[in-house]
NUZANU-953784 format. One record per residue (C-alpha): residue number from 1; residue in one letter; x, y, z. Coordinates in Angstrom, 2 decimals. Layout:
N
+-----+-----+---------+---------+---------+
:   n : res :       x :       y :       z :
+-----+-----+---------+---------+---------+
: NUM :   A :       X :       Y :       Z :
...
+-----+-----+---------+---------+---------+
//
This chain:
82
+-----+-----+---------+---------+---------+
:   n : res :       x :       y :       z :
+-----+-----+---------+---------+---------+
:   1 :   X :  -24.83 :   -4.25 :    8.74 :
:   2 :   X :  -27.44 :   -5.22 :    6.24 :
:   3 :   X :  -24.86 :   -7.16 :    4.71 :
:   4 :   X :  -23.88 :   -9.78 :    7.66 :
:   5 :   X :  -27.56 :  -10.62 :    7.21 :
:   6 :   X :  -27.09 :  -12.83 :    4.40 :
:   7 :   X :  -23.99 :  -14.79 :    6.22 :
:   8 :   X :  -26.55 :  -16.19 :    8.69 :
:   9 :   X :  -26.42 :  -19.27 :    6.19 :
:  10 :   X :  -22.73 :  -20.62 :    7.24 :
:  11 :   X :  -24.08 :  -20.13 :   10.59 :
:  12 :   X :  -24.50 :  -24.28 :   11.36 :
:  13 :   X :  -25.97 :  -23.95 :   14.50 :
:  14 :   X :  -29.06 :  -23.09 :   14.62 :
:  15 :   X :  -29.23 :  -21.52 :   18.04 :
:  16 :   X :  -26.01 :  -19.10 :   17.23 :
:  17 :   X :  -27.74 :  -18.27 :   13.89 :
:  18 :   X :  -30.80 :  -17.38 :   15.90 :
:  19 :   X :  -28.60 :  -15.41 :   17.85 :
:  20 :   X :  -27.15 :  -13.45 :   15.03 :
:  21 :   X :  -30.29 :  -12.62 :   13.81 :
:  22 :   X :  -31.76 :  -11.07 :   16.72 :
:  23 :   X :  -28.50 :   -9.35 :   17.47 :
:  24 :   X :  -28.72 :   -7.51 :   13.91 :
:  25 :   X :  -32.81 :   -7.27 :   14.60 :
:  26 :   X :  -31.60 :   -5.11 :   17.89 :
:  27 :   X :  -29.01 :   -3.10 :   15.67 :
:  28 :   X :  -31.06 :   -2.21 :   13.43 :
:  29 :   X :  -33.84 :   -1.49 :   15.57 :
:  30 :   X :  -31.45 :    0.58 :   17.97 :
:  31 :   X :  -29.04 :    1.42 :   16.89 :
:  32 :   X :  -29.81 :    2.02 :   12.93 :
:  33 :   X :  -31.82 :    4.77 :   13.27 :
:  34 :   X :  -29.44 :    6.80 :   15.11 :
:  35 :   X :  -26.24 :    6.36 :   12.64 :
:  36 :   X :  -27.45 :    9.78 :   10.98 :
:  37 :   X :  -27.13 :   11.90 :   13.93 :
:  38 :   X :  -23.48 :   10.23 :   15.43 :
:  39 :   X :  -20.29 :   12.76 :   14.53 :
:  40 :   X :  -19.00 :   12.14 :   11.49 :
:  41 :   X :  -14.92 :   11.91 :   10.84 :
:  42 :   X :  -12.63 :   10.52 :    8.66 :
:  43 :   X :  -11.08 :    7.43 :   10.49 :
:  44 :   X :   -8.46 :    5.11 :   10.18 :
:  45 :   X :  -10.51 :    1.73 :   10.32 :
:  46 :   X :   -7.41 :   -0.70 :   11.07 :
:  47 :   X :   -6.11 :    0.27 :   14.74 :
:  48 :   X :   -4.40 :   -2.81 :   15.85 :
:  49 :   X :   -0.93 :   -3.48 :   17.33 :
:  50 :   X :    0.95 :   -3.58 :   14.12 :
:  51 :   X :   -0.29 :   -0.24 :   12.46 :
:  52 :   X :    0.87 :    2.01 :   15.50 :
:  53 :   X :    4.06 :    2.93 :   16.52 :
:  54 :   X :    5.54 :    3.55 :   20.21 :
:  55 :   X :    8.09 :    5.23 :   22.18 :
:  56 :   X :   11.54 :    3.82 :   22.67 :
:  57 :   X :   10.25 :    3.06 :   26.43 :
:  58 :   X :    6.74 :    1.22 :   24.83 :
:  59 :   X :    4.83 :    3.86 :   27.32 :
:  60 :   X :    3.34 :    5.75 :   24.57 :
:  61 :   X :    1.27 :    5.63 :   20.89 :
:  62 :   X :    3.68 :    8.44 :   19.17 :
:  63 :   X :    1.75 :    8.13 :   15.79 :
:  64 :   X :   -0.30 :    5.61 :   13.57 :
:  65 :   X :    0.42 :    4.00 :    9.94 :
:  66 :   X :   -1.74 :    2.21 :    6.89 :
:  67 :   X :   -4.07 :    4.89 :    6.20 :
:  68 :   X :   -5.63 :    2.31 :    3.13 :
:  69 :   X :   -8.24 :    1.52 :    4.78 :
:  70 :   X :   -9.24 :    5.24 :    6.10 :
:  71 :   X :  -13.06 :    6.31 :    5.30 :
:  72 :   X :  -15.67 :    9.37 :    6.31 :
:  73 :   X :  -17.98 :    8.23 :    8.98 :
:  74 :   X :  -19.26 :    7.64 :   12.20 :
:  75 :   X :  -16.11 :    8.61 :   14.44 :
:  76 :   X :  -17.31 :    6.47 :   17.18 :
:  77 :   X :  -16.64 :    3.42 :   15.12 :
:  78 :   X :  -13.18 :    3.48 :   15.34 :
:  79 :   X :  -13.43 :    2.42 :   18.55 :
:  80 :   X :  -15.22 :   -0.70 :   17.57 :
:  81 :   X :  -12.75 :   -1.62 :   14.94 :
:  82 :   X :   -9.81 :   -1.44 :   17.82 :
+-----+-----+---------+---------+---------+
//
């Protein structure tokens, strides 16, 4: 997060960058401080429709591919990444 800070400057309008920053204030305020006690697992970090695969009747996730981008951390942010 303390990265997208420094993006606010291709941010053109100045009432979305305003937005931005108070949305990352809020994180960081909020959320932040609570990172250390989530669950911790090692995640995929690239769930989208071309890294799973299905059943032959598209009614089921059978398994997952492209573990490359797979890291150690807060489990609940795979869910975010979807």
């Amino acid at each position: 997060i303390p990265a997208l800070s420094t993006f606010d400057q291709y941010i053109i309008d100045p009432d979305r960058r305003k937005l931005q920053q108070k949305v990352l204030k809020r994180f960081n305020e909020v959320v932040g401080p609570k990172i250390p006690t989530l669950r911790k697992a090692v995640i995929q970090n690239d769930a989208n429709e071309q890294n799973i695969v299905i059943d032959g009747a598209r009614t089921k996730v059978t398994g997952i591919i492209d573990f490359g981008d797979c890291l150690y951390t807060c489990l609940v942010f795979e869910l975010a990444i979807c």
